[in-house]
C-alpha positions in Angstrom: 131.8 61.3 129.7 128.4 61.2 128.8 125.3 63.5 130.1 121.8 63.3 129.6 120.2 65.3 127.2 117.5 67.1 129.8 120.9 68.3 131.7 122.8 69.5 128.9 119.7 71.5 127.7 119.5 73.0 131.4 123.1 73.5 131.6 122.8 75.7 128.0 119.8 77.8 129.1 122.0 78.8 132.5 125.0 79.8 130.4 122.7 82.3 128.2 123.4 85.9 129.5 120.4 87.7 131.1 119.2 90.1 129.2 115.4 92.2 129.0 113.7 93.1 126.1 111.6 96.9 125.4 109.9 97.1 122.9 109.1 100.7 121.5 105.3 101.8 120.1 107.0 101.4 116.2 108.3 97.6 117.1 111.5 98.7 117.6 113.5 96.1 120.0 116.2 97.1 121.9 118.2 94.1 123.7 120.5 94.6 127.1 123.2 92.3 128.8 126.1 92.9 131.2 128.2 93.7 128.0 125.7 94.0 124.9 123.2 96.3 123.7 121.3 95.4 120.3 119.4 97.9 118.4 116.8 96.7 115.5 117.1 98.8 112.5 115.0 97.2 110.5 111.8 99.0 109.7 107.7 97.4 111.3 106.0 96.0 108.2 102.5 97.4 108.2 100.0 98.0 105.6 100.9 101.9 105.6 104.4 101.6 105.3 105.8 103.7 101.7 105.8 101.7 98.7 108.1 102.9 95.5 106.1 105.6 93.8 102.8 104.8 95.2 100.5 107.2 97.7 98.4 104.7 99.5 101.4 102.6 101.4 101.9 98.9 100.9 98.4 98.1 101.6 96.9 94.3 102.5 99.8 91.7 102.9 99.3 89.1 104.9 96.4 87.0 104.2 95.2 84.0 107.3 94.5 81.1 105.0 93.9 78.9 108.3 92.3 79.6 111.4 91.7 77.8 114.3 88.8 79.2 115.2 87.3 78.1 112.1 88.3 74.3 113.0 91.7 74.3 111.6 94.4 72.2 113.2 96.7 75.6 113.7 96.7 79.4 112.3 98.9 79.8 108.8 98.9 83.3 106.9 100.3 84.2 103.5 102.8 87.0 102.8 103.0 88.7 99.5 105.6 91.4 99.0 107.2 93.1 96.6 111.0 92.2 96.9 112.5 95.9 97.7 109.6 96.9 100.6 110.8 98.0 103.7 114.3 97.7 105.1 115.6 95.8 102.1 118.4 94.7 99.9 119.4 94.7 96.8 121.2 92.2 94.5 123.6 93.2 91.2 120.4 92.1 89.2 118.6 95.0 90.1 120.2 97.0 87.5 121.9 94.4 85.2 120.2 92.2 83.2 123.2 89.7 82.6 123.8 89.4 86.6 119.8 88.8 86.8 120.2 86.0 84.6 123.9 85.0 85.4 122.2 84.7 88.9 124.2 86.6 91.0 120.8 87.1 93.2 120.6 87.7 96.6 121.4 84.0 97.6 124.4 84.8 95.8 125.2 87.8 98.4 128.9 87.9 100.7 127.8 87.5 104.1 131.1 88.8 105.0 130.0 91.9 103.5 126.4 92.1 105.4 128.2 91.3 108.9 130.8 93.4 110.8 132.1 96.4 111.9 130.1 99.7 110.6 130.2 103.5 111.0 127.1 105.5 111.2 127.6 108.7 110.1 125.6 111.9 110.1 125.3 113.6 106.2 124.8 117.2 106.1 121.4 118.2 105.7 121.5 120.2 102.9 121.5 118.5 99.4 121.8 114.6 97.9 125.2 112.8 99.0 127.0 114.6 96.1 131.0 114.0 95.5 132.0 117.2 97.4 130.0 115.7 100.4 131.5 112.4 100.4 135.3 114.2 100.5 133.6 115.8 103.4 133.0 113.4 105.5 136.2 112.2 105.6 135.8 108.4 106.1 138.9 106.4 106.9 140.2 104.2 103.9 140.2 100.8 105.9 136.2 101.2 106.7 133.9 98.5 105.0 130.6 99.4 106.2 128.8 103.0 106.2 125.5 103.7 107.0 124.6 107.2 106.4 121.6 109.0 108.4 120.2 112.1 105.9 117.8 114.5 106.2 115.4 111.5 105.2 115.7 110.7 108.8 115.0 114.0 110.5 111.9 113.8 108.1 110.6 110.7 109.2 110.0 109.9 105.5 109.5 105.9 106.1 106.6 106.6 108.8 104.6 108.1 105.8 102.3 106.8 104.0 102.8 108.2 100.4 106.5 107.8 99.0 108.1 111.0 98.7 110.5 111.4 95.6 112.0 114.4 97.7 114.1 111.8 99.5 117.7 112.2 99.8 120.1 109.7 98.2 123.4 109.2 96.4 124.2 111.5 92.9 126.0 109.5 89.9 128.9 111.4 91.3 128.5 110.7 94.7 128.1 107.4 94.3 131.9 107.4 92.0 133.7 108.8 94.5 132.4 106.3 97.2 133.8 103.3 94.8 137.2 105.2 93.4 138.0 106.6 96.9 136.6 104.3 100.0 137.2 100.4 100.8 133.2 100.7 101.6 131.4 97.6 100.8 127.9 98.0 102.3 126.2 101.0 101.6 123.4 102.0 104.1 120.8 104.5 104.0 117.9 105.4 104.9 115.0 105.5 102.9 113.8 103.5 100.1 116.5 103.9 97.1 120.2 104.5 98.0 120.0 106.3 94.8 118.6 109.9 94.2 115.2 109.8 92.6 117.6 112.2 89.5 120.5 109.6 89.6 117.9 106.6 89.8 119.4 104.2 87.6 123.0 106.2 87.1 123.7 105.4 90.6 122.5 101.9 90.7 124.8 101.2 88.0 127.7 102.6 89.4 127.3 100.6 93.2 126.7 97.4 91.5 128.7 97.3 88.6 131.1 94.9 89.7 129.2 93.2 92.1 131.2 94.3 95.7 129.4 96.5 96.9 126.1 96.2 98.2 123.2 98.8 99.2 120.7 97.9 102.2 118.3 100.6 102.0 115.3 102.3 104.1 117.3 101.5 107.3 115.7 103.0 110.3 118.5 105.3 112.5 116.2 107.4 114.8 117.9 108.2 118.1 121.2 106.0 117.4 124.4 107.8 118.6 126.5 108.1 114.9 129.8 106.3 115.9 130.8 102.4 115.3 129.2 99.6 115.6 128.8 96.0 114.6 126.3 95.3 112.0 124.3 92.4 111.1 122.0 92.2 107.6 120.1 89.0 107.1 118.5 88.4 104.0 116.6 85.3 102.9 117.6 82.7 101.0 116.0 83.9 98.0 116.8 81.9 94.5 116.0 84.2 91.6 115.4 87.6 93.4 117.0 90.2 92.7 116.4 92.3 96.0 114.8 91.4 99.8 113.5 92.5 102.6 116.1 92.2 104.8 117.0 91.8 108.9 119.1 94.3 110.4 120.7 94.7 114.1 123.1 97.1 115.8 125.5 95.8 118.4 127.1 98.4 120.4 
Protein backbone atom coordinates (compact mmCIF):
# COMPACT_ATOMS: atom_id res chain seq x y z
CA UNK A 1 0.00 0.00 0.00
CA UNK A 2 1.05 3.27 -0.78
CA UNK A 3 0.87 6.70 1.50
CA UNK A 4 1.54 10.11 0.82
CA UNK A 5 4.65 11.53 1.61
CA UNK A 6 3.15 14.61 3.88
CA UNK A 7 1.58 11.53 6.07
CA UNK A 8 4.51 9.46 6.37
CA UNK A 9 6.63 12.52 7.41
CA UNK A 10 3.79 13.16 10.15
CA UNK A 11 3.52 9.68 11.05
CA UNK A 12 7.68 9.71 11.72
CA UNK A 13 7.68 13.00 13.78
CA UNK A 14 4.83 11.21 16.17
CA UNK A 15 6.90 8.10 16.60
CA UNK A 16 10.09 10.26 17.84
CA UNK A 17 10.23 10.01 21.71
CA UNK A 18 9.67 13.26 23.68
CA UNK A 19 12.39 14.38 25.08
CA UNK A 20 13.65 18.31 26.52
CA UNK A 21 16.78 19.72 26.10
CA UNK A 22 18.98 21.99 29.14
CA UNK A 23 21.51 23.46 28.21
CA UNK A 24 24.20 24.32 30.90
CA UNK A 25 26.29 27.96 31.02
CA UNK A 26 29.59 25.84 29.33
CA UNK A 27 27.15 24.46 26.29
CA UNK A 28 26.93 21.35 27.85
CA UNK A 29 23.57 19.49 26.54
CA UNK A 30 22.00 17.12 28.43
CA UNK A 31 19.08 15.10 26.60
CA UNK A 32 15.92 13.23 28.57
CA UNK A 33 13.32 10.57 27.35
CA UNK A 34 11.07 7.96 29.10
CA UNK A 35 14.15 5.56 28.81
CA UNK A 36 17.40 7.72 27.71
CA UNK A 37 19.51 10.27 29.15
CA UNK A 38 22.50 11.75 26.84
CA UNK A 39 25.24 13.61 28.21
CA UNK A 40 27.67 15.78 25.81
CA UNK A 41 31.22 15.30 26.65
CA UNK A 42 32.61 17.09 24.16
CA UNK A 43 34.28 20.25 25.21
CA UNK A 44 32.50 24.36 23.89
CA UNK A 45 34.92 25.64 21.32
CA UNK A 46 35.73 29.19 22.19
CA UNK A 47 38.55 31.46 21.54
CA UNK A 48 39.97 30.89 25.19
CA UNK A 49 39.90 27.30 25.18
CA UNK A 50 43.87 25.74 25.86
CA UNK A 51 45.91 25.22 22.95
CA UNK A 52 49.15 22.66 23.08
CA UNK A 53 51.83 24.66 24.75
CA UNK A 54 50.48 28.05 24.13
CA UNK A 55 49.29 30.74 27.08
CA UNK A 56 46.80 32.86 25.21
CA UNK A 57 44.08 29.99 24.35
CA UNK A 58 43.03 29.20 20.75
CA UNK A 59 42.34 32.68 19.99
CA UNK A 60 40.20 33.94 16.65
CA UNK A 61 38.64 30.93 14.67
CA UNK A 62 35.79 31.52 13.00
CA UNK A 63 35.83 34.16 10.47
CA UNK A 64 31.99 35.50 8.75
CA UNK A 65 33.03 35.71 5.12
CA UNK A 66 29.19 36.53 4.32
CA UNK A 67 26.72 38.53 5.95
CA UNK A 68 23.36 39.27 5.29
CA UNK A 69 23.34 42.37 6.68
CA UNK A 70 25.81 43.41 4.29
CA UNK A 71 23.49 42.29 1.26
CA UNK A 72 24.50 38.71 1.09
CA UNK A 73 22.10 36.11 0.03
CA UNK A 74 22.75 34.13 3.58
CA UNK A 75 25.51 34.19 6.59
CA UNK A 76 28.67 31.65 5.90
CA UNK A 77 31.80 31.74 8.32
CA UNK A 78 35.17 29.98 8.03
CA UNK A 79 36.64 27.65 10.63
CA UNK A 80 40.39 27.25 11.01
CA UNK A 81 41.67 24.80 13.54
CA UNK A 82 44.40 23.07 14.32
CA UNK A 83 43.56 19.27 14.06
CA UNK A 84 44.12 18.09 17.91
CA UNK A 85 41.98 21.37 19.61
CA UNK A 86 39.52 20.59 21.94
CA UNK A 87 37.86 17.17 22.47
CA UNK A 88 39.80 15.45 19.73
CA UNK A 89 41.19 12.40 18.19
CA UNK A 90 43.97 11.06 17.21
CA UNK A 91 44.99 8.87 14.19
CA UNK A 92 48.19 6.26 14.07
CA UNK A 93 49.90 9.11 11.98
CA UNK A 94 50.32 11.18 14.78
CA UNK A 95 53.36 9.46 15.92
CA UNK A 96 54.33 7.37 12.77
CA UNK A 97 55.51 8.69 9.85
CA UNK A 98 54.82 5.49 7.62
CA UNK A 99 50.99 5.29 8.88
CA UNK A 100 50.92 9.19 8.04
CA UNK A 101 51.79 8.37 4.66
CA UNK A 102 50.45 4.74 4.38
CA UNK A 103 47.17 6.83 5.26
CA UNK A 104 45.81 5.17 8.01
CA UNK A 105 44.30 8.83 8.97
CA UNK A 106 41.38 9.44 10.74
CA UNK A 107 38.93 8.45 7.80
CA UNK A 108 40.75 5.38 8.21
CA UNK A 109 39.39 5.03 12.00
CA UNK A 110 37.04 1.64 13.34
CA UNK A 111 33.91 3.01 14.14
CA UNK A 112 33.25 -0.04 15.97
CA UNK A 113 35.91 1.10 18.18
CA UNK A 114 34.55 4.90 18.70
CA UNK A 115 30.88 3.45 19.46
CA UNK A 116 29.71 1.20 22.34
CA UNK A 117 29.80 0.18 25.71
CA UNK A 118 32.37 2.29 28.03
CA UNK A 119 33.46 2.44 31.75
CA UNK A 120 34.28 5.73 33.33
CA UNK A 121 36.42 5.26 35.87
CA UNK A 122 37.81 7.49 38.61
CA UNK A 123 42.12 7.46 38.74
CA UNK A 124 43.60 8.23 41.98
CA UNK A 125 44.66 11.66 42.37
CA UNK A 126 47.99 11.36 43.20
CA UNK A 127 50.48 10.90 40.30
CA UNK A 128 50.34 10.10 36.13
CA UNK A 129 48.42 6.76 35.29
CA UNK A 130 51.66 4.78 35.98
CA UNK A 131 51.70 0.69 35.60
CA UNK A 132 51.15 0.17 39.40
CA UNK A 133 47.87 2.40 38.97
CA UNK A 134 46.60 0.65 36.09
CA UNK A 135 46.90 -3.04 38.14
CA UNK A 136 44.95 -0.90 40.52
CA UNK A 137 42.15 -0.29 39.03
CA UNK A 138 41.31 -3.51 38.36
CA UNK A 139 39.46 -3.27 34.95
CA UNK A 140 37.69 -6.40 33.71
CA UNK A 141 39.57 -8.17 30.65
CA UNK A 142 36.43 -8.14 28.29
CA UNK A 143 36.05 -4.06 28.55
CA UNK A 144 36.81 -2.21 25.23
CA UNK A 145 36.26 1.32 26.21
CA UNK A 146 37.85 3.31 29.32
CA UNK A 147 37.58 6.68 29.95
CA UNK A 148 39.57 7.81 32.83
CA UNK A 149 38.59 11.05 34.87
CA UNK A 150 42.17 12.40 36.69
CA UNK A 151 42.99 14.95 38.73
CA UNK A 152 42.91 17.04 35.37
CA UNK A 153 39.26 17.10 36.00
CA UNK A 154 39.06 18.18 39.64
CA UNK A 155 41.43 20.96 38.23
CA UNK A 156 39.26 22.21 35.63
CA UNK A 157 42.45 22.36 33.46
CA UNK A 158 40.39 22.58 29.93
CA UNK A 159 38.42 25.80 31.32
CA UNK A 160 41.90 27.66 31.41
CA UNK A 161 43.21 29.62 29.25
CA UNK A 162 46.99 28.80 29.22
CA UNK A 163 47.86 25.00 28.78
CA UNK A 164 49.29 23.57 31.70
CA UNK A 165 52.12 20.86 31.22
CA UNK A 166 51.25 19.80 34.91
CA UNK A 167 48.41 17.77 33.37
CA UNK A 168 47.97 14.26 34.24
CA UNK A 169 48.36 11.57 31.56
CA UNK A 170 49.62 8.07 30.75
CA UNK A 171 53.63 7.00 31.68
CA UNK A 172 55.52 4.77 28.93
CA UNK A 173 54.68 2.20 31.46
CA UNK A 174 51.33 2.87 32.11
CA UNK A 175 50.47 3.00 28.78
CA UNK A 176 52.33 -0.96 28.34
CA UNK A 177 50.38 -2.45 30.75
CA UNK A 178 47.08 -1.03 29.34
CA UNK A 179 48.05 -2.80 25.81
CA UNK A 180 49.79 -6.19 27.44
CA UNK A 181 47.06 -6.61 30.05
CA UNK A 182 43.45 -5.05 28.92
CA UNK A 183 41.14 -5.76 25.74
CA UNK A 184 40.85 -1.69 25.92
CA UNK A 185 40.49 -0.25 22.52
CA UNK A 186 39.53 3.43 23.10
CA UNK A 187 41.49 5.26 25.45
CA UNK A 188 39.76 8.41 27.04
CA UNK A 189 40.98 11.14 28.98
CA UNK A 190 40.68 14.17 29.96
CA UNK A 191 42.79 16.84 28.95
CA UNK A 192 44.71 17.56 25.93
CA UNK A 193 47.40 14.61 25.46
CA UNK A 194 46.50 11.07 26.72
CA UNK A 195 50.24 11.00 27.18
CA UNK A 196 52.22 12.59 30.15
CA UNK A 197 53.94 15.76 29.10
CA UNK A 198 57.54 13.25 30.33
CA UNK A 199 56.21 10.27 28.34
CA UNK A 200 55.10 12.60 25.36
CA UNK A 201 56.05 10.77 22.51
CA UNK A 202 57.01 7.25 24.46
CA UNK A 203 53.41 6.84 25.17
CA UNK A 204 52.11 7.86 21.78
CA UNK A 205 54.15 5.20 20.39
CA UNK A 206 53.20 2.54 22.52
CA UNK A 207 48.97 3.25 22.09
CA UNK A 208 49.36 3.50 18.45
CA UNK A 209 51.85 1.14 17.41
CA UNK A 210 49.70 -1.26 15.87
CA UNK A 211 46.98 0.72 15.04
CA UNK A 212 43.96 -0.82 17.56
CA UNK A 213 43.80 1.33 19.90
CA UNK A 214 42.75 4.72 19.77
CA UNK A 215 43.05 7.81 22.19
CA UNK A 216 40.10 10.58 22.25
CA UNK A 217 41.53 13.16 24.47
CA UNK A 218 40.50 16.41 26.51
CA UNK A 219 37.00 14.68 27.15
CA UNK A 220 34.95 16.69 29.50
CA UNK A 221 33.61 14.30 32.70
CA UNK A 222 32.50 17.02 35.27
CA UNK A 223 29.60 15.67 37.39
CA UNK A 224 29.22 12.26 35.51
CA UNK A 225 28.53 9.33 37.96
CA UNK A 226 31.90 6.86 37.07
CA UNK A 227 30.07 3.58 36.04
CA UNK A 228 29.02 2.21 32.35
CA UNK A 229 27.83 3.67 29.71
CA UNK A 230 27.39 3.69 25.95
CA UNK A 231 29.67 5.85 24.11
CA UNK A 232 29.50 7.54 20.88
CA UNK A 233 32.84 9.48 19.14
CA UNK A 234 32.20 11.08 15.82
CA UNK A 235 35.00 12.27 13.98
CA UNK A 236 34.95 13.88 10.49
CA UNK A 237 35.61 12.47 7.54
CA UNK A 238 38.93 13.88 7.30
CA UNK A 239 41.32 12.57 4.23
CA UNK A 240 44.98 13.19 5.17
CA UNK A 241 44.61 14.19 8.94
CA UNK A 242 46.24 12.71 11.26
CA UNK A 243 44.01 13.83 14.35
CA UNK A 244 40.25 15.72 14.76
CA UNK A 245 38.22 17.40 16.69
CA UNK A 246 35.89 14.98 17.49
CA UNK A 247 31.83 14.59 18.79
CA UNK A 248 31.34 12.77 21.89
CA UNK A 249 27.94 11.58 23.78
CA UNK A 250 27.13 9.53 26.85
CA UNK A 251 24.06 7.36 26.90
CA UNK A 252 23.09 6.14 30.20
Amino acid sequence: MKYPLAWLVAWCTLSLPLHTVVGGDDGKLVAYDDDVRILDISHRYHPEMPEWESEGGIGQFLWQVSRIKNGSMANSSLMKLPTHTGTHVDAPGHFYDHYFYASFDVDSLDLHVLNGPALLIDVPRHSNITAQVMKSLNIPRSVNRVLFRTLNTDRRLMFKKECDLSYVGFTVDGAKWLVDNTDIKLVGIDYLSVAAYDHLVGSHLVFLKDREIIPVEALKLDDIPAGLYTVHCLPPRLSGAEGSPIRCILIE
